[in-house]
GUVO-32924 format. One record per residue (C-alpha): residue number from 1; residue in one letter; x, y, z. Coordinates in steps of 0.25 Angstrom, whole numbers, padded with zeros to 4 digits. Layout:
// residues N
+-----+----+-------+-------+-------+
|   i | aa |     u |     v |     w |
+-----+----+-------+-------+-------+
| NUM |  a |     X |     Y |     Z |
...
+-----+----+-------+-------+-------+
END
This chain:
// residues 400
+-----+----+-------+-------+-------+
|   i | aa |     u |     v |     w |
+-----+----+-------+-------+-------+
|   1 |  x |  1286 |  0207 |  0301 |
|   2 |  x |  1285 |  0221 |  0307 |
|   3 |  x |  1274 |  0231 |  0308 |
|   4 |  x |  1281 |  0240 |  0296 |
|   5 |  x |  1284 |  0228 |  0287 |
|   6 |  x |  1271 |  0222 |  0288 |
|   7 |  x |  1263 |  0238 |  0285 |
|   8 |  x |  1273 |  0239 |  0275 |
|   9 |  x |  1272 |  0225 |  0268 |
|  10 |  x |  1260 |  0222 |  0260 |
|  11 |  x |  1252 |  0217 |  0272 |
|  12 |  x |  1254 |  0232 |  0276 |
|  13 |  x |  1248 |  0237 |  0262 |
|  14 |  x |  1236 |  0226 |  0261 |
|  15 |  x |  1232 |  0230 |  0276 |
|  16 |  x |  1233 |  0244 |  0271 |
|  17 |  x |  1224 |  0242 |  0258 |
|  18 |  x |  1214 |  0234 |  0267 |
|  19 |  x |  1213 |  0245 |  0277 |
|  20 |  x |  1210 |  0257 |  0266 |
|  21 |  x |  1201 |  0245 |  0259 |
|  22 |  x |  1193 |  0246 |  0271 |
|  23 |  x |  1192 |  0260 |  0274 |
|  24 |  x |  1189 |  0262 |  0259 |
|  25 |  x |  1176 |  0251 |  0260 |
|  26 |  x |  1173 |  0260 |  0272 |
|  27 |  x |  1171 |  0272 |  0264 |
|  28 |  x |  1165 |  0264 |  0252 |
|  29 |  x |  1155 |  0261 |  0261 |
|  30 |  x |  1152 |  0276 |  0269 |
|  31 |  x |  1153 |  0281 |  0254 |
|  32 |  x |  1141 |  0271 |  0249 |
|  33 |  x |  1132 |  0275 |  0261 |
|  34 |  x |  1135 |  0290 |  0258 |
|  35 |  x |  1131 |  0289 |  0243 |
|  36 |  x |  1119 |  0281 |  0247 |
|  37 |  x |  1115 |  0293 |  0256 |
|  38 |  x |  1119 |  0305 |  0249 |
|  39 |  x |  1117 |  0298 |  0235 |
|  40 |  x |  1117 |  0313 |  0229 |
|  41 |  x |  1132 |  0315 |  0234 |
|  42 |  x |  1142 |  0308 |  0222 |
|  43 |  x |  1153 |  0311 |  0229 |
|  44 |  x |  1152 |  0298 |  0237 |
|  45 |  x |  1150 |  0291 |  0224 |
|  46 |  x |  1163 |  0294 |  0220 |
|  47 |  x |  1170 |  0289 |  0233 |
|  48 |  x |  1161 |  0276 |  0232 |
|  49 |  x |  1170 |  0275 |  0217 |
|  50 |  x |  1184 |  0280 |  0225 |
|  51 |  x |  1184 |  0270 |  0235 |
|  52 |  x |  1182 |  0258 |  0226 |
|  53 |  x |  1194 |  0263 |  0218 |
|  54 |  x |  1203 |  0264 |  0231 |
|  55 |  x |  1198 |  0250 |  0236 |
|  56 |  x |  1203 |  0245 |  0221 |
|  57 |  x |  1215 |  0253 |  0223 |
|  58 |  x |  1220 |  0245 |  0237 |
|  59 |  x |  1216 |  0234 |  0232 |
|  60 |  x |  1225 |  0237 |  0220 |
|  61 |  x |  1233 |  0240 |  0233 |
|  62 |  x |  1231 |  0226 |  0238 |
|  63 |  x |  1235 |  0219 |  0225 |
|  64 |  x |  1249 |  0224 |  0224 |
|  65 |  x |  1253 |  0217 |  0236 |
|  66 |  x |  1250 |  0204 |  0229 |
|  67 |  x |  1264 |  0199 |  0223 |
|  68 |  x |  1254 |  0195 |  0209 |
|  69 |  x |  1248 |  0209 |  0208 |
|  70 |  x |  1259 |  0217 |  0215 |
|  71 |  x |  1268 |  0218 |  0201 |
|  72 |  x |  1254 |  0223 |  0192 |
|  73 |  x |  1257 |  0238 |  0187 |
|  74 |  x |  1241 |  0238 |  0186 |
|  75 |  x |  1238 |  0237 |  0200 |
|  76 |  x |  1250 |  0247 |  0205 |
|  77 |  x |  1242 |  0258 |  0194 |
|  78 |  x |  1229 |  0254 |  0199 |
|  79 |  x |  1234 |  0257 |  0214 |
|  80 |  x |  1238 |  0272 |  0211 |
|  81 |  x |  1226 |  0276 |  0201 |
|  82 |  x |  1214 |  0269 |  0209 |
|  83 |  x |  1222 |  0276 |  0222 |
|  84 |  x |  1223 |  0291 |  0214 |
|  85 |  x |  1208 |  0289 |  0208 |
|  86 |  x |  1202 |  0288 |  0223 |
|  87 |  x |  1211 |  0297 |  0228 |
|  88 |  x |  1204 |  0308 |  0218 |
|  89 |  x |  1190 |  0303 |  0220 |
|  90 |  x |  1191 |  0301 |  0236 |
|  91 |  x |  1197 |  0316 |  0235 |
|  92 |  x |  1186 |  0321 |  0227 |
|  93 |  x |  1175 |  0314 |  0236 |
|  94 |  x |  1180 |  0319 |  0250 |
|  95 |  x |  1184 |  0333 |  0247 |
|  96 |  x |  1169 |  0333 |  0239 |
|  97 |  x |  1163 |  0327 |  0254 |
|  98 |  x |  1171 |  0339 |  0261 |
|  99 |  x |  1171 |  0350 |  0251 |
| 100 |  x |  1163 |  0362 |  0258 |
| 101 |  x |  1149 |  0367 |  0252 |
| 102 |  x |  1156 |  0379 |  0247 |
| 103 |  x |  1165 |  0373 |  0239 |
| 104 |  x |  1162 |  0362 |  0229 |
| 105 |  x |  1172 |  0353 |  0224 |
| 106 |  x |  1175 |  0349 |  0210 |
| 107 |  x |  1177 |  0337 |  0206 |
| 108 |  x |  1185 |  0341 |  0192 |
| 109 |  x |  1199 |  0342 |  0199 |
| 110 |  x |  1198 |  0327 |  0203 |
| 111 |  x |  1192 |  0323 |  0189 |
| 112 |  x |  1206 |  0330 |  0185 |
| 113 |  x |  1213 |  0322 |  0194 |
| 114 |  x |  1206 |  0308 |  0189 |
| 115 |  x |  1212 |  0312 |  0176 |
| 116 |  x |  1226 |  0316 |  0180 |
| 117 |  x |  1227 |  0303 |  0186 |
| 118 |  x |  1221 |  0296 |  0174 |
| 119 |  x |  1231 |  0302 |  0166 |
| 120 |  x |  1244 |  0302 |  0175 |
| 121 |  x |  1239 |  0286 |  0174 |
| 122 |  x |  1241 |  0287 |  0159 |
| 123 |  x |  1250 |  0293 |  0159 |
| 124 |  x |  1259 |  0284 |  0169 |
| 125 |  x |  1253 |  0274 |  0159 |
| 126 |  x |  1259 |  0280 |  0147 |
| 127 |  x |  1273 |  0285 |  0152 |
| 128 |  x |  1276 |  0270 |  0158 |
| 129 |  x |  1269 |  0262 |  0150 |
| 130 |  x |  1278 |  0248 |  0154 |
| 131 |  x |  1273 |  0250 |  0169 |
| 132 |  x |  1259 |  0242 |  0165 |
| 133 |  x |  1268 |  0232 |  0158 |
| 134 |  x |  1277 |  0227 |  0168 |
| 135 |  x |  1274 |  0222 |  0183 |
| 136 |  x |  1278 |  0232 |  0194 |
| 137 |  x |  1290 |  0229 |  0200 |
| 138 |  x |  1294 |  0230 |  0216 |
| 139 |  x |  1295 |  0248 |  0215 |
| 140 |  x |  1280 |  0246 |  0208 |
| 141 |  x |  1276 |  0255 |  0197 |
| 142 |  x |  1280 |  0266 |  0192 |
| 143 |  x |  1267 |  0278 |  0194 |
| 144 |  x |  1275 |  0291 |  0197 |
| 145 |  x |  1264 |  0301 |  0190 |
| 146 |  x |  1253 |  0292 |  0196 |
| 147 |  x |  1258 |  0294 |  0211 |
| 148 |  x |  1263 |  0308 |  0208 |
| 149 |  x |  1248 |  0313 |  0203 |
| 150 |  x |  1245 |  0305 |  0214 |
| 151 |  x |  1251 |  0316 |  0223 |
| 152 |  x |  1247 |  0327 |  0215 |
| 153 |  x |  1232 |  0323 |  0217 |
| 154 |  x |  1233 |  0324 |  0232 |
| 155 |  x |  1240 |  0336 |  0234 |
| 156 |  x |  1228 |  0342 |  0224 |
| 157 |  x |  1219 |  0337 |  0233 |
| 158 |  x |  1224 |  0342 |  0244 |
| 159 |  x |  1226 |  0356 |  0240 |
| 160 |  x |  1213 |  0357 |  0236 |
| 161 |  x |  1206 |  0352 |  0249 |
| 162 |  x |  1203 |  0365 |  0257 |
| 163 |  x |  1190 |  0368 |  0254 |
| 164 |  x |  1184 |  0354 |  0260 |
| 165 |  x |  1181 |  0349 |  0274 |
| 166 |  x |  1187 |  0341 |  0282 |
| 167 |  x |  1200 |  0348 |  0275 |
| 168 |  x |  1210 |  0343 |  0286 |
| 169 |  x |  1205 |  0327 |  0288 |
| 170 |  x |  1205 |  0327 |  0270 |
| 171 |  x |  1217 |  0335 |  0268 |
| 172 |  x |  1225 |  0324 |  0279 |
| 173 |  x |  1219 |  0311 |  0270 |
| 174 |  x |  1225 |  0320 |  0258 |
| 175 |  x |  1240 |  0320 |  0266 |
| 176 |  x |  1240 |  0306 |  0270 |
| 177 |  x |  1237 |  0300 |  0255 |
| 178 |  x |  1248 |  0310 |  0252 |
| 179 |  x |  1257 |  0303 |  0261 |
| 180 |  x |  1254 |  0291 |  0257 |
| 181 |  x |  1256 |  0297 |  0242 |
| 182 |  x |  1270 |  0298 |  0247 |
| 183 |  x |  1274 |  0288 |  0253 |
| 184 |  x |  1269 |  0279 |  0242 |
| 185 |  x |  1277 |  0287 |  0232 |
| 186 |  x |  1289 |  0287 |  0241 |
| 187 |  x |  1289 |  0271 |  0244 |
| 188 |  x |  1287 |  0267 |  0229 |
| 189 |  x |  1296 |  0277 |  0222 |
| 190 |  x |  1307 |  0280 |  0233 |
| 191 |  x |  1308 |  0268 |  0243 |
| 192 |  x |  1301 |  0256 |  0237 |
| 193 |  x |  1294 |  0251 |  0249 |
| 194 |  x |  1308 |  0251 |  0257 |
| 195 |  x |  1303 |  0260 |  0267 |
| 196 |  x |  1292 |  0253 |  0276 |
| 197 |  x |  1285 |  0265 |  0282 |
| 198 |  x |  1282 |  0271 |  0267 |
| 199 |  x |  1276 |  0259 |  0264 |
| 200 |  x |  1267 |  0258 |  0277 |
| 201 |  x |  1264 |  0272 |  0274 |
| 202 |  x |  1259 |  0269 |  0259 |
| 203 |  x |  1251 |  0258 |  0267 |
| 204 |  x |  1245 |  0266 |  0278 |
| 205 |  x |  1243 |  0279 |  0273 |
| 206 |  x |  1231 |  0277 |  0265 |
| 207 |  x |  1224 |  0270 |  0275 |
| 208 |  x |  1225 |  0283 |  0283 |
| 209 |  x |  1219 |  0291 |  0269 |
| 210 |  x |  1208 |  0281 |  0267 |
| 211 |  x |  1205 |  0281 |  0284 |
| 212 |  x |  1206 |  0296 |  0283 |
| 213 |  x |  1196 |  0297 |  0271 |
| 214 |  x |  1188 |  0289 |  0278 |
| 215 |  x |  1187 |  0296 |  0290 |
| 216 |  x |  1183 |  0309 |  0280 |
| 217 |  x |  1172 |  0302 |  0273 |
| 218 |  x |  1167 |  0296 |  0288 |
| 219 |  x |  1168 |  0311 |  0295 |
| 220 |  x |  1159 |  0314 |  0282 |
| 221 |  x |  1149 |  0305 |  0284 |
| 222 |  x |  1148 |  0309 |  0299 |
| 223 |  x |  1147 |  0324 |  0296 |
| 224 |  x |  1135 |  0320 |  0285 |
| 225 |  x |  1127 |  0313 |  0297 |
| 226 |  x |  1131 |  0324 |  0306 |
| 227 |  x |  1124 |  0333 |  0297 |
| 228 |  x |  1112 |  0324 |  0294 |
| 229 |  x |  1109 |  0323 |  0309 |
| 230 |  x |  1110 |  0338 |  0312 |
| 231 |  x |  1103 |  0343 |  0300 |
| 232 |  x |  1091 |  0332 |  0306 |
| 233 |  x |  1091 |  0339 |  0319 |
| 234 |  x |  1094 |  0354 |  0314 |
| 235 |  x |  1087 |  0364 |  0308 |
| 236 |  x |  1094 |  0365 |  0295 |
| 237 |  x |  1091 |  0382 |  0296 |
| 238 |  x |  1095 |  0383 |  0309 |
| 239 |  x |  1101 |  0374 |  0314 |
| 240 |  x |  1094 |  0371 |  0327 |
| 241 |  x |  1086 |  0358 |  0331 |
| 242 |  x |  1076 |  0355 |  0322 |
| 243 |  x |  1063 |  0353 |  0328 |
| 244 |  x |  1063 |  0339 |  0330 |
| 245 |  x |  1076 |  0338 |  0335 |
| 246 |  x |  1073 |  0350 |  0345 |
| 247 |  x |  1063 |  0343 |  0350 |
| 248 |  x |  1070 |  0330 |  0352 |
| 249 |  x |  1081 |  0339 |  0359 |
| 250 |  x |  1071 |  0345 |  0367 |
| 251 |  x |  1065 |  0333 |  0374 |
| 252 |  x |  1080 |  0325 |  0377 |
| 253 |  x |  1083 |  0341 |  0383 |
| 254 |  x |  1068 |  0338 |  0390 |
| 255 |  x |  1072 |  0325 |  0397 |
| 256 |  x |  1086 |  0330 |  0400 |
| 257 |  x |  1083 |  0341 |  0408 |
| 258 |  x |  1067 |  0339 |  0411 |
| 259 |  x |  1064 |  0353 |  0406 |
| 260 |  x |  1066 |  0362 |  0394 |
| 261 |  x |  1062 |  0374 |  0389 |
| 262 |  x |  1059 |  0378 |  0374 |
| 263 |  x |  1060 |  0392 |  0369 |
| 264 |  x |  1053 |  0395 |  0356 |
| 265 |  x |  1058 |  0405 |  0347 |
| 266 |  x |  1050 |  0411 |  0334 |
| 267 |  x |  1053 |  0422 |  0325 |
| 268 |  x |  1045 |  0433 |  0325 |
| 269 |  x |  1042 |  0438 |  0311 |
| 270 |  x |  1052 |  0427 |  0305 |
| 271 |  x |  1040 |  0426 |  0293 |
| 272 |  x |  1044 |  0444 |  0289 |
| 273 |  x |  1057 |  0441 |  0290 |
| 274 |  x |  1056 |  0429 |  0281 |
| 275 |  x |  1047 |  0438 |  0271 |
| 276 |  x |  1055 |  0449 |  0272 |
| 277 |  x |  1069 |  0445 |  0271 |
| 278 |  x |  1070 |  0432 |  0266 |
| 279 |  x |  1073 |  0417 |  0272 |
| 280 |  x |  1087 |  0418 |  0271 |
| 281 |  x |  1086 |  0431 |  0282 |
| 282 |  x |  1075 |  0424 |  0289 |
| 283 |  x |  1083 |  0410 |  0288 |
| 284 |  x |  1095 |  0419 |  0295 |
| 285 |  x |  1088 |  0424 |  0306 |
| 286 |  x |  1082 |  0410 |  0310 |
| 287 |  x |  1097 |  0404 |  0310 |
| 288 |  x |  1099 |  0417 |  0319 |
| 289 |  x |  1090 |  0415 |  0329 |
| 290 |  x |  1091 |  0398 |  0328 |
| 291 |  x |  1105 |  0402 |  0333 |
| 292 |  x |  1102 |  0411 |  0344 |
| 293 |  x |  1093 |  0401 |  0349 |
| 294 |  x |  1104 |  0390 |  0347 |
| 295 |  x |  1114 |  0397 |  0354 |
| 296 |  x |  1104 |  0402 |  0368 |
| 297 |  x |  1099 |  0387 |  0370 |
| 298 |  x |  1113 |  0383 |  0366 |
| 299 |  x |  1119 |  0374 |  0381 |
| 300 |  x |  1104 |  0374 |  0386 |
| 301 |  x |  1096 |  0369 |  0379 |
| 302 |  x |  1094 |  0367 |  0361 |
| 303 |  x |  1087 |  0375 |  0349 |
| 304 |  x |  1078 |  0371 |  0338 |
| 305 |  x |  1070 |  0375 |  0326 |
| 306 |  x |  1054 |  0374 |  0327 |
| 307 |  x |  1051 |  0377 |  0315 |
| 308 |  x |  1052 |  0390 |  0305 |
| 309 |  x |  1055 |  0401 |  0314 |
| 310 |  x |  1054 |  0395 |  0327 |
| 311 |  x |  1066 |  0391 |  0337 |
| 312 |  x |  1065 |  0383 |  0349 |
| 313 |  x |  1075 |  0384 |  0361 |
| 314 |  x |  1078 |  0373 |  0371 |
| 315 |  x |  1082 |  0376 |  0385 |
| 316 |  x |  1086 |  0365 |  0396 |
| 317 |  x |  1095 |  0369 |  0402 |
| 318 |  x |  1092 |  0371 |  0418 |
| 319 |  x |  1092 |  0384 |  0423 |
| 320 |  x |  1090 |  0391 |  0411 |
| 321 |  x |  1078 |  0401 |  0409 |
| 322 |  x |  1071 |  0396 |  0394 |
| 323 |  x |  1064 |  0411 |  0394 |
| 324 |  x |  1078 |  0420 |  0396 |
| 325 |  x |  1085 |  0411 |  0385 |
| 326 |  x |  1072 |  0414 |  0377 |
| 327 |  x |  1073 |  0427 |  0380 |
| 328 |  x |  1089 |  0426 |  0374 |
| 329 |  x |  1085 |  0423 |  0363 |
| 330 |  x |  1072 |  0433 |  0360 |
| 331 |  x |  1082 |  0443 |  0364 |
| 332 |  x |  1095 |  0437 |  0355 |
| 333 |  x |  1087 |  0436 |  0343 |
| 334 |  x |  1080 |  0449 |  0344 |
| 335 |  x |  1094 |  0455 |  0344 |
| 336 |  x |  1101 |  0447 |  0335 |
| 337 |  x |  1092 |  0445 |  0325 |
| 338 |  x |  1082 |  0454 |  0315 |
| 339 |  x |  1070 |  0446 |  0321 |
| 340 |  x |  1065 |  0443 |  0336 |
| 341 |  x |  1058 |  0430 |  0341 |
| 342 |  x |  1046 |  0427 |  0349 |
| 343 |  x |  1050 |  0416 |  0362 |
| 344 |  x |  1043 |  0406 |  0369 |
| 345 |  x |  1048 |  0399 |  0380 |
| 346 |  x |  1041 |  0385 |  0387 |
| 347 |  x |  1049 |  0376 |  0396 |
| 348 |  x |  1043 |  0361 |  0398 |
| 349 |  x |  1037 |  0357 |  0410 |
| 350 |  x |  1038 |  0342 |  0417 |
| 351 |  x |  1030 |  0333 |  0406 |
| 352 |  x |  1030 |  0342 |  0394 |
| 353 |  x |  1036 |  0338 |  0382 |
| 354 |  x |  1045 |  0346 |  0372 |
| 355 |  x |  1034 |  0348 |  0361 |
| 356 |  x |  1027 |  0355 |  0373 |
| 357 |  x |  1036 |  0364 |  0378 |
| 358 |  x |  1039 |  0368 |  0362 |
| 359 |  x |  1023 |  0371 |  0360 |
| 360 |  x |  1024 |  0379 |  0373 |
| 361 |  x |  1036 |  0387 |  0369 |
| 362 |  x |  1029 |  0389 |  0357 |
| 363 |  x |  1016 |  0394 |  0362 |
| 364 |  x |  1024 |  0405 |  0371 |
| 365 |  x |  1031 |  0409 |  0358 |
| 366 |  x |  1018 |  0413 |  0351 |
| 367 |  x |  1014 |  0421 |  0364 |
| 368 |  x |  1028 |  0430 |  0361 |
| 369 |  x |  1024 |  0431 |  0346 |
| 370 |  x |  1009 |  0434 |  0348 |
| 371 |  x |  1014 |  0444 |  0361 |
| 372 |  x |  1024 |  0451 |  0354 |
| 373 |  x |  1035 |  0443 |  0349 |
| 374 |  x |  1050 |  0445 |  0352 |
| 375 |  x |  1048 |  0439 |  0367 |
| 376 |  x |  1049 |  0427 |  0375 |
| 377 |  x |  1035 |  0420 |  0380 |
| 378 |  x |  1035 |  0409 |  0390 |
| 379 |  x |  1025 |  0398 |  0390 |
| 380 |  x |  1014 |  0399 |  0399 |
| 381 |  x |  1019 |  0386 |  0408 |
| 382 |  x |  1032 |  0396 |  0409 |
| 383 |  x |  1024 |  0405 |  0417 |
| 384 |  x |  1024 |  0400 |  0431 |
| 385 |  x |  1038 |  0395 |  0431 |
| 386 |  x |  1042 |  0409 |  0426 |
| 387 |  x |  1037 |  0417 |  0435 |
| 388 |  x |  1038 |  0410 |  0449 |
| 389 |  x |  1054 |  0412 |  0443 |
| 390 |  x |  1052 |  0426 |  0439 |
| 391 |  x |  1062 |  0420 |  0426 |
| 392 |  x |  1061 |  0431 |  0415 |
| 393 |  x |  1050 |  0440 |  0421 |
| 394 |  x |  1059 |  0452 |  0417 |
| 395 |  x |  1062 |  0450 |  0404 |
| 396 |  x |  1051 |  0458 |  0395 |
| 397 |  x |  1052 |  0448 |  0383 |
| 398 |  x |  1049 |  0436 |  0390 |
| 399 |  x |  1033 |  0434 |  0394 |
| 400 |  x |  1026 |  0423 |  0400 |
+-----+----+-------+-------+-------+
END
């Protein structure tokens, strides 16, 4: 027996059917978890229902390759309907997982399409009512209108796929289940299992959908813990560091390189502006300056969120003056921005800690709030090291 006869045999099919019964357990399983942890969401309730009813419908699959179950018109309906119905549900659960924020998805269409297929049933039923009565023969039963809507339901679904994500990787799941639509029509109505490549086709092509769907539901979950992680580290205004993380960030930078240096950034009147012309301005300018902040430290260093409207800045970098990227940035955010910034700069000395360094940075900030404002102030133990360099001496908004 040859490769091509034994994929296109019934071994072929039952390995087949066993390899989609396995990816299927596969997504029982991620589905459970993810309706245990967000319990709230019911859409992964309804894949929890869908993949039981494919699982029933290979095993349906499975049956017809018995000689004592192959002949039973019951089994032949239930492996086109079961296949249909969770092809509706899958549908409607993964464009639900990947529709965008901005556009909701209804879920009346597919409750349509539950009830075109109920009815095309009946009516398949009711037109050829001897079908149920009489075991199939070898061309196998007779469910035109079943395998037609079957074709309709898939082109609907794919037309109506460009407002989710993930629109390429869905859309490609959608054309190989069409494929396999086709072949399976062309091998049981035109060619009667003569030609072996449409029958490995009808074998194979499903476990490419149910692998592909798989991999959608997988490349999900990964995104969700993606999100999880950074929303843990971030500041969910922002975006920068959260104080937590920023410290942690800060002391691997301090064994890295041996020294750092930490520029801190408040915002001078942020409280008027907040008064005057509401959070949502206020939020803007924050994110404005987060980003300035973000994008000067960016290559050299990292950027974080103290708390309220303080920034912090992170420079380790070797060769690289702490006071003239603070400077940068006093002088970026006075320009760019309706508000200005009060700086202080500290850089850690052999022995001190991050925590230290921060506190220092902090203490020369409150020396440029109470001296002014809208400058740069570097800590006291800056001093010396400053001025044997003579690093800065000229720039008039940067004091010691």
């Amino acid at each position: 027996m040859t490769i091509i006869q034994w994929l296109a045999g019934s071994t072929g099919q039952t390995f087949a059917s066993a390899c989609v019964m396995t990816i299927l357990v596969l997504m029982l399983f991620v589905s459970i978890r993810l309706y245990k942890s967000y319990r709230r969401n019911k859409t992964h309730r309804l894949l929890i229902i869908a993949l039981p009813i494919v699982i029933l419908q290979q095993a349906a699959l499975v049956s017809l390759s018995f000689p004592g179950l192959s002949r039973s018109p019951y089994l032949h309906l239930t492996y086109p309907v079961t296949g249909l119905l969770s092809f509706i549900i899958i549908n409607f659960v993964f464009m639900k997982l990947y529709t965008q924020p901005s556009s909701r998805l209804k879920g009346m269409p597919f409750l349509f399409m539950i009830a075109g297929l109920i009815a095309v049933t009946a009516g398949q039923i009711t037109l050829t009512p001897d079908m149920m009565n009489h075991a199939v023969d070898e061309n196998g039963l007779p469910i035109l209108a079943l395998d037609f809507y079957g074709l309709v339901l898939n082109l609907a679904i794919l037309l109506n796929s460009r407002g989710i994500q993930q629109r390429l990787s869905y859309s490609a799941s959608l054309i190989v289940y069409f494929l396999y639509q086709l072949s399976d029509l062309a091998d049981n109505y035109v060619f009667h299992n003569s030609v072996p490549m449409l029958v490995i086709l009808g074998n194979l092509l499903p476990v490419i959908y149910y692998t592909l769907l798989f991999l959608l539901l997988f490349d999900w979950v990964l995104e969700r813990l993606l999100m999880t992680f950074q929303s843990s580290i971030t500041d969910g205004l922002t975006s920068l560091y959260n104080r937590r993380y920023f410290n942690k960030k800060a002391e691997q930078m301090l064994r890295e390189t041996k020294r750092i240096a930490i520029i801190f950034c408040d915002i001078d009147n942020f409280k008027k502006l907040n008064d005057t012309q509401g959070h949502h301005k206020a939020d803007g300018v924050l994110k404005q300056i987060a980003d300035i902040i973000r994008e000067e430290t960016s290559g050299i260093g990292s950027a974080g969120r103290y708390g309220g409207e303080e920034l912090l800045g992170l420079v380790a970098a070797p060769g690289v003056k702490a006071e003239e990227v603070a400077e940068t940035i006093r002088s970026r955010v006075e320009k760019e921005s309706p508000v200005t910034i009060s700086v202080g700069v500290s850089i850690s000395r052999e022995g001190s800690g991050v925590e230290e360094v921060v506190k220092q940075a902090d203490e020369a900030m409150y020396q440029s709030k109470i001296s002014g404002k809208n400058k740069v102030t570097l800590h006291q133990s800056m001093q010396r090291s400053r001025s044997r360099g003579g690093d800065g001496s000229s720039k008039k908004n940067i004091q010691s």
